[in-house]
CHARMM-style PDB file with segment names, atoms N, HN, CA, C and O in Angstrom:
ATOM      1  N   UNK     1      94.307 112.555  88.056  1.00  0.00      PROA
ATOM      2  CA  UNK     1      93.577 112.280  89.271  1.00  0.00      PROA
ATOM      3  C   UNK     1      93.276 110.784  89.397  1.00  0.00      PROA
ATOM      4  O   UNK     1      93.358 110.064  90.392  1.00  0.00      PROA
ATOM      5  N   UNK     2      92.844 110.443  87.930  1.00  0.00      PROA
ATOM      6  HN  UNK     2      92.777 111.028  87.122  1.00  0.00      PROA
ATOM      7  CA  UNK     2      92.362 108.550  88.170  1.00  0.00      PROA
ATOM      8  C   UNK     2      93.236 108.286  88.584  1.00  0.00      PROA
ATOM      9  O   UNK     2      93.120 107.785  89.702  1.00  0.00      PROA
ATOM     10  N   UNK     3      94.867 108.434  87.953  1.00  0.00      PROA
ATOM     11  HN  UNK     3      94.962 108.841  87.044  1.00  0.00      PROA
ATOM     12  CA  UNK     3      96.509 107.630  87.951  1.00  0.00      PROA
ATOM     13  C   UNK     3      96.544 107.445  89.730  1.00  0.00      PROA
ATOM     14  O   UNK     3      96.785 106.377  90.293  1.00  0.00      PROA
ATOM     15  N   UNK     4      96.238 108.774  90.440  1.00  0.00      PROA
ATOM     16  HN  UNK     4      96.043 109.642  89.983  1.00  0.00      PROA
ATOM     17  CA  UNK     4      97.342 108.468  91.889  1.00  0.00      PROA
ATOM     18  C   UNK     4      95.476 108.392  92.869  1.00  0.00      PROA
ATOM     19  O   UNK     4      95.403 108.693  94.060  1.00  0.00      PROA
ATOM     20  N   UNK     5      94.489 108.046  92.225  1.00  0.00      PROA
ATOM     21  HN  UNK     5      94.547 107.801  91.257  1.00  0.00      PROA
ATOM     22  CA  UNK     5      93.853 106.853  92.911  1.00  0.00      PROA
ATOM     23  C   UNK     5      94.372 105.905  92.479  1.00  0.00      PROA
ATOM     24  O   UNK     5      94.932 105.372  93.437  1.00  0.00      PROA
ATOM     25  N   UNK     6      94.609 105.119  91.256  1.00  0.00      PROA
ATOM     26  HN  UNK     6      94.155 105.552  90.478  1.00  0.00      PROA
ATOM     27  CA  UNK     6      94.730 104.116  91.318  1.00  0.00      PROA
ATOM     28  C   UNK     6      95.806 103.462  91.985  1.00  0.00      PROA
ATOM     29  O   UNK     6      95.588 102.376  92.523  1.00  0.00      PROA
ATOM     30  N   UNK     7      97.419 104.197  92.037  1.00  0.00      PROA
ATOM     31  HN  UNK     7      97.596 105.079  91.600  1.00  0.00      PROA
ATOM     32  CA  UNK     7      98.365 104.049  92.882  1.00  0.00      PROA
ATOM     33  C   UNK     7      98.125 104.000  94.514  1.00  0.00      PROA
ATOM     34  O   UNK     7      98.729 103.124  95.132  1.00  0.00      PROA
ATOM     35  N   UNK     8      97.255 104.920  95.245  1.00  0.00      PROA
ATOM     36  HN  UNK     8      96.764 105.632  94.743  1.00  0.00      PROA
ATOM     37  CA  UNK     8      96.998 105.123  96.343  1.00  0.00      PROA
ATOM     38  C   UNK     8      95.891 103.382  96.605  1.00  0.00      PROA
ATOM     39  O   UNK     8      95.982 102.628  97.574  1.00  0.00      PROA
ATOM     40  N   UNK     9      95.095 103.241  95.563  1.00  0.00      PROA
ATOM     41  HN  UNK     9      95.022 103.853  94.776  1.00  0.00      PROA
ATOM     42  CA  UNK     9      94.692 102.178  95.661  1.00  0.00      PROA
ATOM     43  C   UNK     9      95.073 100.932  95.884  1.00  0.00      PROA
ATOM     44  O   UNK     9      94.512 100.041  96.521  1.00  0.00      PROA
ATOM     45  N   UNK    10      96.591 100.947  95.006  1.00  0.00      PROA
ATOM     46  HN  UNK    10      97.047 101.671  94.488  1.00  0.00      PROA
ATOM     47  CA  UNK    10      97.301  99.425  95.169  1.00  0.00      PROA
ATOM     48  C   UNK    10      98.146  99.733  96.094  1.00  0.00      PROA
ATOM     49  O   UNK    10      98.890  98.773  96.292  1.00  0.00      PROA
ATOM     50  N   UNK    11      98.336 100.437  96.620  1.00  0.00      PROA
ATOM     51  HN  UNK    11      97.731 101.217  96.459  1.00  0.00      PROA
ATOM     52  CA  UNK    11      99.570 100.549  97.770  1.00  0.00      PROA
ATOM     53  C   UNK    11      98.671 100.363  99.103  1.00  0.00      PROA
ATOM     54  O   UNK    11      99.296 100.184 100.148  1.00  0.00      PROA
ATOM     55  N   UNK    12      97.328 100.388  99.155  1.00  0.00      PROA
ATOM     56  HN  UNK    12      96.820 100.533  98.307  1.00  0.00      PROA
ATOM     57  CA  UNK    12      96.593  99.714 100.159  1.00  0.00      PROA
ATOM     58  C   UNK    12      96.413  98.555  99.980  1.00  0.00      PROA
ATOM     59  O   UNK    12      96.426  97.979 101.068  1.00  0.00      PROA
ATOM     60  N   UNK    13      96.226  97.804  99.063  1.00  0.00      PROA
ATOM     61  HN  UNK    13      96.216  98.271  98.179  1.00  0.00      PROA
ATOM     62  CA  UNK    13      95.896  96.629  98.532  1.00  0.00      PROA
ATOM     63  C   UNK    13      96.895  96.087  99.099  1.00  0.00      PROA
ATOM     64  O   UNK    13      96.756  95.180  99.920  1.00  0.00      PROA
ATOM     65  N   UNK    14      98.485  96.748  98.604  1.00  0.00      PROA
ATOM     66  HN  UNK    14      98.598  97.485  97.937  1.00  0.00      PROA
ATOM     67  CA  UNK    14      99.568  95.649  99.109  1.00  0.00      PROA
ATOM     68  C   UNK    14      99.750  96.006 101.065  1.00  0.00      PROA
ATOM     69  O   UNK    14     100.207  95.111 101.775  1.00  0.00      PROA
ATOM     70  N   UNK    15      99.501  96.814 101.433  1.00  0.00      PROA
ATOM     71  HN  UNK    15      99.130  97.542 100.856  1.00  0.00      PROA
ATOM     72  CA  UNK    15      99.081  97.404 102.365  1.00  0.00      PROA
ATOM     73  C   UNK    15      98.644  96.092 103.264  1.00  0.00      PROA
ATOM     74  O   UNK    15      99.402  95.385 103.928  1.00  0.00      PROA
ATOM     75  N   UNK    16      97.239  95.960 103.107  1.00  0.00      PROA
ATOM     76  HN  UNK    16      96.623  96.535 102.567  1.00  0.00      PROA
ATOM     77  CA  UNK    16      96.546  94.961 103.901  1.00  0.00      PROA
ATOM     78  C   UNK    16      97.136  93.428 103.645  1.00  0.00      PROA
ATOM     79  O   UNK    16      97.506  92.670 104.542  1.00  0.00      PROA
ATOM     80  N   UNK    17      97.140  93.121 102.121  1.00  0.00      PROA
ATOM     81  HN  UNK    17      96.840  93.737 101.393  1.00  0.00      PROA
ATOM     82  CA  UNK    17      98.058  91.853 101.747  1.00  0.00      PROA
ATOM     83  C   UNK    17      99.782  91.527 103.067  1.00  0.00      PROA
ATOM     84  O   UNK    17     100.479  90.611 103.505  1.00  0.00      PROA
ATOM     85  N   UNK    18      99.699  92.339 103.100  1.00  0.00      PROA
ATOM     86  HN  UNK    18      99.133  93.083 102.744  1.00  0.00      PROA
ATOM     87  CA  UNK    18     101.808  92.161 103.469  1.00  0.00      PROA
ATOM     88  C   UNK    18     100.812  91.852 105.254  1.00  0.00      PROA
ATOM     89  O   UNK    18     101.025  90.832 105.908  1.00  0.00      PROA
ATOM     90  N   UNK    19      99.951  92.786 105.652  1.00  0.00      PROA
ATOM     91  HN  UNK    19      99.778  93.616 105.120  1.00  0.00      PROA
ATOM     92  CA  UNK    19      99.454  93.080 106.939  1.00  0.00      PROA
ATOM     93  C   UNK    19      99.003  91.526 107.242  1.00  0.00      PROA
ATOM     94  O   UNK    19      99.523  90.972 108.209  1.00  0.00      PROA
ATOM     95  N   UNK    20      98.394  91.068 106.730  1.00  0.00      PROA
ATOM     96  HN  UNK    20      97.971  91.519 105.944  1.00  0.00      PROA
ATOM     97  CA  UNK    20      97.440  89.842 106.272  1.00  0.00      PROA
ATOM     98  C   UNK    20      98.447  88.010 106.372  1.00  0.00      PROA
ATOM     99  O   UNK    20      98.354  86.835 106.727  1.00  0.00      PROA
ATOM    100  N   UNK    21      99.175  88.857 105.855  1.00  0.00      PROA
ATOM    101  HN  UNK    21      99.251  89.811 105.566  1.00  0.00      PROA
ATOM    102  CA  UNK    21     100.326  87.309 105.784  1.00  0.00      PROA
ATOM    103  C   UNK    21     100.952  87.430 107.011  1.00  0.00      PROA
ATOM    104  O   UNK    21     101.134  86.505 107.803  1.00  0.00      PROA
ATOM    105  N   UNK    22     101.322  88.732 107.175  1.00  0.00      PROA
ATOM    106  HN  UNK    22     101.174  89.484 106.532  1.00  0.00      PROA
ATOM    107  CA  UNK    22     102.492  88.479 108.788  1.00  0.00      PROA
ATOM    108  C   UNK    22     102.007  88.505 110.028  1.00  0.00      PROA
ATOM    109  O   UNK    22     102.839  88.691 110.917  1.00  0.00      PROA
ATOM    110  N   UNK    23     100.262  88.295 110.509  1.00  0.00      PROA
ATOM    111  HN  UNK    23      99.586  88.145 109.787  1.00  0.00      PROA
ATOM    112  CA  UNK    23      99.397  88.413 111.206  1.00  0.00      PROA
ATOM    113  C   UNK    23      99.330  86.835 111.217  1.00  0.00      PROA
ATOM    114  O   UNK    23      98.917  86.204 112.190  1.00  0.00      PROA
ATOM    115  N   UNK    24      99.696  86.359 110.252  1.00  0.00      PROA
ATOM    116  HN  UNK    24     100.031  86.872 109.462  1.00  0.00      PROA
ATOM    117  CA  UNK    24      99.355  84.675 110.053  1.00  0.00      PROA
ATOM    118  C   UNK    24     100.588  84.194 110.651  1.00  0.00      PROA
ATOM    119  O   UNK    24     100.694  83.586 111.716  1.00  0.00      PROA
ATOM    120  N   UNK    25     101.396  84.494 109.943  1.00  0.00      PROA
ATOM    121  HN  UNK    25     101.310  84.988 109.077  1.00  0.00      PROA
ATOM    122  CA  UNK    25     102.818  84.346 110.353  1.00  0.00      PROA
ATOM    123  C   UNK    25     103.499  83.984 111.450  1.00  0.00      PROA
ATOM    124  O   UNK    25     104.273  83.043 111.630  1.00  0.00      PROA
ATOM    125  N   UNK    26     102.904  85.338 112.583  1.00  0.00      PROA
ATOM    126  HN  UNK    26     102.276  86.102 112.437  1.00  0.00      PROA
ATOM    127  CA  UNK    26     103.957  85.332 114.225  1.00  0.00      PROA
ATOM    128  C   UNK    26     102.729  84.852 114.760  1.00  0.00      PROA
ATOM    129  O   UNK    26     101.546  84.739 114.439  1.00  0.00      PROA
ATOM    130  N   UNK    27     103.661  84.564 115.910  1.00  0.00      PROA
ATOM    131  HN  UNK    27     104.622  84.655 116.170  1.00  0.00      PROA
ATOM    132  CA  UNK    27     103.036  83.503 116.701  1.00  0.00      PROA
ATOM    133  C   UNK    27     101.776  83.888 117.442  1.00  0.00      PROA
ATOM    134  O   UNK    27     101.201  84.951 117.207  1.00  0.00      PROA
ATOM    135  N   UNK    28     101.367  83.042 118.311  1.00  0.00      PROA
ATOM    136  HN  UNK    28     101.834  82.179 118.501  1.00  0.00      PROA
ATOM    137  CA  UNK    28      99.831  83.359 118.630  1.00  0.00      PROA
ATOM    138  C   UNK    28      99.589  84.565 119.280  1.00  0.00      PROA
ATOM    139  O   UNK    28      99.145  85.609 118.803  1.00  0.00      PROA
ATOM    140  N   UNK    29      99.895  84.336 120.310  1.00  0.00      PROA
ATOM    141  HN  UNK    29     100.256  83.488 120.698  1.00  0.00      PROA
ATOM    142  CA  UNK    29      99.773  85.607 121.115  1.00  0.00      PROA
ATOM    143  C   UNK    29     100.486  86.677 121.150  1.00  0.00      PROA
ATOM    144  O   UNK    29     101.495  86.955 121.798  1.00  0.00      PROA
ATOM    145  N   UNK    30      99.687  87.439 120.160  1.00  0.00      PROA
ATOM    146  HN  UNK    30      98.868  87.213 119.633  1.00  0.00      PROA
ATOM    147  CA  UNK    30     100.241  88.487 119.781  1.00  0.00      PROA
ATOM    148  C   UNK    30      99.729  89.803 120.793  1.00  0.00      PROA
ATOM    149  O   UNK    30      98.607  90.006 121.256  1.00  0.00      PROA
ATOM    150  N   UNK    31     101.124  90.694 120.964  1.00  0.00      PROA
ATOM    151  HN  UNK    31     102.036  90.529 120.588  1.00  0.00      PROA
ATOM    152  CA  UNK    31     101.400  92.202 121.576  1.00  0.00      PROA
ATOM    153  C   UNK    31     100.831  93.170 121.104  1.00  0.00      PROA
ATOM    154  O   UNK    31     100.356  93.053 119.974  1.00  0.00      PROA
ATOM    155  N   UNK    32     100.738  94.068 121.616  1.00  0.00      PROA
ATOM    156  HN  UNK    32     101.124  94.162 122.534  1.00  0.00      PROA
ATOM    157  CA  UNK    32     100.539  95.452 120.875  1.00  0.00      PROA
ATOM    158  C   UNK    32     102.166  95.667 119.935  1.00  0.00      PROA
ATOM    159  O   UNK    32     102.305  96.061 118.777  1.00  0.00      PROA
ATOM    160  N   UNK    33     103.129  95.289 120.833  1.00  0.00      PROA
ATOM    161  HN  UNK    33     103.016  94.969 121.774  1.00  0.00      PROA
ATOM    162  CA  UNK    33     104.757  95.404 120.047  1.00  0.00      PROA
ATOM    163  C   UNK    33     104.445  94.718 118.655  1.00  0.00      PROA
ATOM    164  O   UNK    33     104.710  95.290 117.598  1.00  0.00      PROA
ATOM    165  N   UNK    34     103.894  93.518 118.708  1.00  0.00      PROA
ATOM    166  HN  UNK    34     103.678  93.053 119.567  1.00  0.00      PROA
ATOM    167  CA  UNK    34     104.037  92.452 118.066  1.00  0.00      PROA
ATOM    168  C   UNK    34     102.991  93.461 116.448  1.00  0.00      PROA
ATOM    169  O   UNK    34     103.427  93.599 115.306  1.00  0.00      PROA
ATOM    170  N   UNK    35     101.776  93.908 116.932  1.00  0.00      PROA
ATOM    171  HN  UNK    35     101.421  93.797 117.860  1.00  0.00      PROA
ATOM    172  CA  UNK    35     100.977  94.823 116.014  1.00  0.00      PROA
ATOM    173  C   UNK    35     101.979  95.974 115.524  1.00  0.00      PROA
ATOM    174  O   UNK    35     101.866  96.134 114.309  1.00  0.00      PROA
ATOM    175  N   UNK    36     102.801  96.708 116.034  1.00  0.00      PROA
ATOM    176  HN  UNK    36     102.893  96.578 117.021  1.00  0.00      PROA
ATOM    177  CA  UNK    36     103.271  97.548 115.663  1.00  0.00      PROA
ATOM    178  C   UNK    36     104.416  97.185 114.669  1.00  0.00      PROA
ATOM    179  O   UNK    36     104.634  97.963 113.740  1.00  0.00      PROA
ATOM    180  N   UNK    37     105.076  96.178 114.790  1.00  0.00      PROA
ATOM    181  HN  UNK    37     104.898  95.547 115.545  1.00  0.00      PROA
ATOM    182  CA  UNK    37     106.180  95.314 113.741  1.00  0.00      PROA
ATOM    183  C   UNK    37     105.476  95.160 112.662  1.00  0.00      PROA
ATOM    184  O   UNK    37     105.920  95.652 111.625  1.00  0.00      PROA
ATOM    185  N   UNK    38     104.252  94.464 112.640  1.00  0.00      PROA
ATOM    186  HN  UNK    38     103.892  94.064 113.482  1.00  0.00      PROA
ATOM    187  CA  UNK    38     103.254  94.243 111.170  1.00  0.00      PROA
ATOM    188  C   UNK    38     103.050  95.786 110.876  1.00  0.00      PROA
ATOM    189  O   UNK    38     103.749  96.173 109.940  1.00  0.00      PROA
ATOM    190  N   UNK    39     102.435  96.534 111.327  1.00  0.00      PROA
ATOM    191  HN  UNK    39     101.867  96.219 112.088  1.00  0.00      PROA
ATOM    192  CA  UNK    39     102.155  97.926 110.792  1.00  0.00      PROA
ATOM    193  C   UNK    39     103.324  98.578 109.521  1.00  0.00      PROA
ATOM    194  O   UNK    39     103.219  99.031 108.381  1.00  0.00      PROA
ATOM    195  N   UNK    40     104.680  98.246 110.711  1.00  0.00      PROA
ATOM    196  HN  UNK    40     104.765  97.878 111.636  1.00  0.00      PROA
ATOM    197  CA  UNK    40     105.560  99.228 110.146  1.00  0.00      PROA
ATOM    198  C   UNK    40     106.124  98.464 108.640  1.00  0.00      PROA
ATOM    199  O   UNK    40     106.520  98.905 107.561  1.00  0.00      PROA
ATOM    200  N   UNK    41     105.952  97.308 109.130  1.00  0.00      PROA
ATOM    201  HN  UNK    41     105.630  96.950 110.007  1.00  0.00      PROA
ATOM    202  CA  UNK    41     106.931  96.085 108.009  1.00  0.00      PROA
ATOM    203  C   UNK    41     105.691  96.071 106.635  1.00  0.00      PROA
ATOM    204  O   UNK    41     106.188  96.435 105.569  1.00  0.00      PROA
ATOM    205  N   UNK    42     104.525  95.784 106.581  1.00  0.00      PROA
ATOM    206  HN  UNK    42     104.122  95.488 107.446  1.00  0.00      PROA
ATOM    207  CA  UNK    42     103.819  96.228 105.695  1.00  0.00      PROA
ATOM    208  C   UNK    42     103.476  97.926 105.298  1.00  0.00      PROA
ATOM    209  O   UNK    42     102.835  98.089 104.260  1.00  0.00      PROA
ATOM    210  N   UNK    43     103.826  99.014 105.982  1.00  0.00      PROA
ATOM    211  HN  UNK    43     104.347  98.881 106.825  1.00  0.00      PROA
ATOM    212  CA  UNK    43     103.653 100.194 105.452  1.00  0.00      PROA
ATOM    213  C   UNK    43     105.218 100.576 104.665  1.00  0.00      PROA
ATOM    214  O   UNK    43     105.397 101.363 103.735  1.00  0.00      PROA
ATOM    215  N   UNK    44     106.321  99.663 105.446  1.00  0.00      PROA
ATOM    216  HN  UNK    44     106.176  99.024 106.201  1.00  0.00      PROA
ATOM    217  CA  UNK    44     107.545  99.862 104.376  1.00  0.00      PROA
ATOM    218  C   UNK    44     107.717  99.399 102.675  1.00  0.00      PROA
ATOM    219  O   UNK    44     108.364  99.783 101.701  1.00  0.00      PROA
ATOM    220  N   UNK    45     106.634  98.255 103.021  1.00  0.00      PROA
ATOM    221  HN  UNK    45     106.108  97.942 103.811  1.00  0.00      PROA
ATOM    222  CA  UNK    45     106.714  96.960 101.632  1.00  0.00      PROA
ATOM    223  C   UNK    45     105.636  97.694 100.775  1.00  0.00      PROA
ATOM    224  O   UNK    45     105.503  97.445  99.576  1.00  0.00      PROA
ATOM    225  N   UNK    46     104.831  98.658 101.473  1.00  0.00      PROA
ATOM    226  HN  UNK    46     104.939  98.861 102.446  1.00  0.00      PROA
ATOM    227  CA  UNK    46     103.675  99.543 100.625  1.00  0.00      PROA
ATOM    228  C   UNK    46     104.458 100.659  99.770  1.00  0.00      PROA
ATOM    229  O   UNK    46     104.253 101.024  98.612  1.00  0.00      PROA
ATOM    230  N   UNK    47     105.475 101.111 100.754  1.00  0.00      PROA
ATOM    231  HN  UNK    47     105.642 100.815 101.695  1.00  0.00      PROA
ATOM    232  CA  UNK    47     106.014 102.349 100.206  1.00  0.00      PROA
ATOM    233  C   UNK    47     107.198 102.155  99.007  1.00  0.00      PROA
ATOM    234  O   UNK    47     107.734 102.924  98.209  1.00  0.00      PROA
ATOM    235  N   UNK    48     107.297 100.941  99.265  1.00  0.00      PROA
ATOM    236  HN  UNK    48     106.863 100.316  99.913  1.00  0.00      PROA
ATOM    237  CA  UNK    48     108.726 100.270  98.128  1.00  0.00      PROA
ATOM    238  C   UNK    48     108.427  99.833  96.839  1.00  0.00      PROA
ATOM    239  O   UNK    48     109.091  99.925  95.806  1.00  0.00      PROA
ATOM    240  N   UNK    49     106.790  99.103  97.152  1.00  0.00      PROA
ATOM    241  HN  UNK    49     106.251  99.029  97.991  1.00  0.00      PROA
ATOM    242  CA  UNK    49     106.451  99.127  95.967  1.00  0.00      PROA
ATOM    243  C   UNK    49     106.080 100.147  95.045  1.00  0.00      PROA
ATOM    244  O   UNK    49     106.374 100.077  93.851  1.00  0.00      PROA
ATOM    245  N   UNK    50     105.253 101.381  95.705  1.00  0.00      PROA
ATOM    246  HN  UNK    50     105.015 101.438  96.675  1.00  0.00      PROA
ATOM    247  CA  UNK    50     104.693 102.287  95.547  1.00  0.00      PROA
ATOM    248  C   UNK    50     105.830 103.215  94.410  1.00  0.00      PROA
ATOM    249  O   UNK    50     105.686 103.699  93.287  1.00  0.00      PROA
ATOM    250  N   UNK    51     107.158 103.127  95.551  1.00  0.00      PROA
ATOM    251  HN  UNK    51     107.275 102.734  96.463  1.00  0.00      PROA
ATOM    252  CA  UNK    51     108.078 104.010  94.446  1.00  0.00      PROA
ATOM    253  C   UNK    51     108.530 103.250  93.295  1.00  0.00      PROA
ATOM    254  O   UNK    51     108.688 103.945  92.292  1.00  0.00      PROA
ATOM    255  N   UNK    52     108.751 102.162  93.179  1.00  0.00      PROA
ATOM    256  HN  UNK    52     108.622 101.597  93.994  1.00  0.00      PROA
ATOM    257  CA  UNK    52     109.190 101.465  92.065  1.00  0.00      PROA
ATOM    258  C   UNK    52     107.912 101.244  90.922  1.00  0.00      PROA
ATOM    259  O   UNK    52     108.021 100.775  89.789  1.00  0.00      PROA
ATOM    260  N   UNK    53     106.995 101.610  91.428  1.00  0.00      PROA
ATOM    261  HN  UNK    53     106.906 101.991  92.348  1.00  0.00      PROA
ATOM    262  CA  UNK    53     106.359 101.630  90.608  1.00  0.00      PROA
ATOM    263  C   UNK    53     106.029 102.846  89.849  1.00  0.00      PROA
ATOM    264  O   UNK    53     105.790 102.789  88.642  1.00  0.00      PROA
ATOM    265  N   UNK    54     106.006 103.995  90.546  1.00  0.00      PROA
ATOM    266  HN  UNK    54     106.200 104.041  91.526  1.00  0.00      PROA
ATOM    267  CA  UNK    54     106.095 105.378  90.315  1.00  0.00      PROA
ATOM    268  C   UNK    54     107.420 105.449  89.258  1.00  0.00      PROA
ATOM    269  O   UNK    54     107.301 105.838  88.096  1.00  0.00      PROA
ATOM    270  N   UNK    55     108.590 105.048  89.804  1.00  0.00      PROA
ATOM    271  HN  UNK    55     108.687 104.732  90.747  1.00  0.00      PROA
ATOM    272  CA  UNK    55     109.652 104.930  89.213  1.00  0.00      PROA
ATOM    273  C   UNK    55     109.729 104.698  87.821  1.00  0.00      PROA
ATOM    274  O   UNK    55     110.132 105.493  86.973  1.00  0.00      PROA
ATOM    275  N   UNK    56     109.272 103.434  87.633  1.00  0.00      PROA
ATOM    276  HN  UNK    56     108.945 102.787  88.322  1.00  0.00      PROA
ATOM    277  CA  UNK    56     109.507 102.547  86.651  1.00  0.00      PROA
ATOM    278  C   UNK    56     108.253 102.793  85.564  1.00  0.00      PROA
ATOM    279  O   UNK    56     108.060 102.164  84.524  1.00  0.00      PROA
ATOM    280  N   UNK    57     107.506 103.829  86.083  1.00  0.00      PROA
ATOM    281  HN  UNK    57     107.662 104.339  86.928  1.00  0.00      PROA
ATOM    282  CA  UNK    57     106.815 104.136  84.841  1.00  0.00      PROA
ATOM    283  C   UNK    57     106.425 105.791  84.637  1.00  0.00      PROA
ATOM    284  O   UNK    57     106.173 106.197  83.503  1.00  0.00      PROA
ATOM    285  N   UNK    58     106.398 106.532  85.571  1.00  0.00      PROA
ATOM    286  HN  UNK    58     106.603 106.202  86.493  1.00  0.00      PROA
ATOM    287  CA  UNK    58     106.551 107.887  85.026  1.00  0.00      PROA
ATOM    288  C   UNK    58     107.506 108.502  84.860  1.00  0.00      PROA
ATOM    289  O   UNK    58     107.367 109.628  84.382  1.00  0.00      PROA
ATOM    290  N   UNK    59     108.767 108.043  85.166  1.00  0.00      PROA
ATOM    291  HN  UNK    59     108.879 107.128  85.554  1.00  0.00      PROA
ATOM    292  CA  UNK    59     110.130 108.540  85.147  1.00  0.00      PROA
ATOM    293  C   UNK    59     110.592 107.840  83.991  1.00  0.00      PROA
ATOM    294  O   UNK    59     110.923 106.654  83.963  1.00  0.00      PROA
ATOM    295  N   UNK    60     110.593 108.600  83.093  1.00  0.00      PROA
ATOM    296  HN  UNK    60     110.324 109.563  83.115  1.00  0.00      PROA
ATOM    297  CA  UNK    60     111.320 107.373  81.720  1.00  0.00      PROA
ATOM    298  C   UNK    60     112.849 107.844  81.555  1.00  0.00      PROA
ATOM    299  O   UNK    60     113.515 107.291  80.680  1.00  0.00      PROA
ATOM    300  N   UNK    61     113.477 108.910  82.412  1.00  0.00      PROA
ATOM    301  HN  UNK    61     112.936 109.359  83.123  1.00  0.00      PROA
ATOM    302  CA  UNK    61     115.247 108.660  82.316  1.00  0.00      PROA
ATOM    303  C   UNK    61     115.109 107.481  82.956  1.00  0.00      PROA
ATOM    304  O   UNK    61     114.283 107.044  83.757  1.00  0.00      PROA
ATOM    305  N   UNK    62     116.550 106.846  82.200  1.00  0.00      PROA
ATOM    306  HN  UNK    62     117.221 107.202  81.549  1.00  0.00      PROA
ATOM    307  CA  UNK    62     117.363 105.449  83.145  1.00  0.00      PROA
ATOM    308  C   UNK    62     118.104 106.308  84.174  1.00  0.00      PROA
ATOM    309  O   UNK    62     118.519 105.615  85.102  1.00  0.00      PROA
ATOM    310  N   UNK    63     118.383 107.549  84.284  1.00  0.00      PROA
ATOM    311  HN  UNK    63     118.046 108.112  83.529  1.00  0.00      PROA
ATOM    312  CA  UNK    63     119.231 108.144  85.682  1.00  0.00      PROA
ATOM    313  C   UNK    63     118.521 108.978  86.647  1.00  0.00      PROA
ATOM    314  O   UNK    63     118.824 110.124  86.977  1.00  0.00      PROA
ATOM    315  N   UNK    64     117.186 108.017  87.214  1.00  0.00      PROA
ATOM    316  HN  UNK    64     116.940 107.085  86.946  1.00  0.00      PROA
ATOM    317  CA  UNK    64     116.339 108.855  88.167  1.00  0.00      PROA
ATOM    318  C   UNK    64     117.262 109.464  89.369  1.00  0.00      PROA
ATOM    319  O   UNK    64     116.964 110.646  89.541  1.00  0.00      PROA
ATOM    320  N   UNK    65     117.812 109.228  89.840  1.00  0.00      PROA
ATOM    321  HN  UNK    65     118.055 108.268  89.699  1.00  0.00      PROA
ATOM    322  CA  UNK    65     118.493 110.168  90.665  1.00  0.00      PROA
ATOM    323  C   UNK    65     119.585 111.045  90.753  1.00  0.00      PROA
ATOM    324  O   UNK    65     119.968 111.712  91.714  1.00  0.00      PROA
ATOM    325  N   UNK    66     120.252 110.905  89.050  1.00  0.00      PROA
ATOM    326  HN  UNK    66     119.941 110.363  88.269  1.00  0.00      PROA
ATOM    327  CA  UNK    66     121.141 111.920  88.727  1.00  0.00      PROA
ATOM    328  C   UNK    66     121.474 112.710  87.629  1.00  0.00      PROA
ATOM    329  O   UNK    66     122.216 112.252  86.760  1.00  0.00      PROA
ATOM    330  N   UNK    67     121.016 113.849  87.554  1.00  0.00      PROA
ATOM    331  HN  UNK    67     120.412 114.221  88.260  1.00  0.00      PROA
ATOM    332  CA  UNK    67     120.698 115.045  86.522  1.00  0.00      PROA
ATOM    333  C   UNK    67     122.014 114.879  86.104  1.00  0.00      PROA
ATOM    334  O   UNK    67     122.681 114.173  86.861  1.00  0.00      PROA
ATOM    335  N   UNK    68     122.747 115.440  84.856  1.00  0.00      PROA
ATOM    336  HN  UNK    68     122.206 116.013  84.242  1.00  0.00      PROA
ATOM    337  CA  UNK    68     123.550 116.080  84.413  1.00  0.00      PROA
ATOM    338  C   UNK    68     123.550 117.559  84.525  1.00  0.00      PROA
ATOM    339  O   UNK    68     122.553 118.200  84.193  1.00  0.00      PROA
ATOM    340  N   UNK    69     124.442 118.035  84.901  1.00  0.00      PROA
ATOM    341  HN  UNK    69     125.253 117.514  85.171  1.00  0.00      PROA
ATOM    342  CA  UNK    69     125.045 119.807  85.226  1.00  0.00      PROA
ATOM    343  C   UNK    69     125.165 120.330  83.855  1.00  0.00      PROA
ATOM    344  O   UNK    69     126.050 119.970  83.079  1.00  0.00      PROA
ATOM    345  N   UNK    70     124.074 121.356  83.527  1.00  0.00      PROA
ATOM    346  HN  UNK    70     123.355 121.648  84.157  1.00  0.00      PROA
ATOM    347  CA  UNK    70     124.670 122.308  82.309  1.00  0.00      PROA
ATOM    348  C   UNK    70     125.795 122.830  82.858  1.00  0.00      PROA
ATOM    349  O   UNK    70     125.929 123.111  84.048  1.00  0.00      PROA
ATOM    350  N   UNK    71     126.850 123.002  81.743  1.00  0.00      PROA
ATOM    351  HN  UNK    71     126.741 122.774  80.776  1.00  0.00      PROA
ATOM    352  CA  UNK    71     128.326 123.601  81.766  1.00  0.00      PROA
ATOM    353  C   UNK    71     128.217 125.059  81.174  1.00  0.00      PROA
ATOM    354  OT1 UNK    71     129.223 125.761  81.073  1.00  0.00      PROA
TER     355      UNK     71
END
């Protein structure tokens, strides 16, 4: 239960961070379009980290996405 708060935790963290820089970023007058590009572009960079991190530490095969077939 602590583990996927603490995951759910940093994937907001990077969440608002990614939100935070590309709000700085585009130009002034910003759209509702212009809000919806930051939304999606920081909830993708949340979710990428999120799995590689999931990945790279509860999955200890090196072949996360391909089982071997019992014969």
């Amino acid at each position: 239960m602590q583990r996927a708060l603490l995951l759910g935790g940093s994937a907001l963290c990077v969440f608002v961070v990614v939100a935070a820089i590309m709000i700085k970023i585009m130009p002034a007058p910003l759209k509702s379009s212009d809000y919806m590009v930051i939304g999606s572009v920081a909830t993708l960079v949340a979710l990428l980290v999120l799995f590689l991190v999931v990945a790279s530490t509860t999955l200890k095969s090196r072949n996360v996405f391909f089982k071997r077939r019992k014969k």
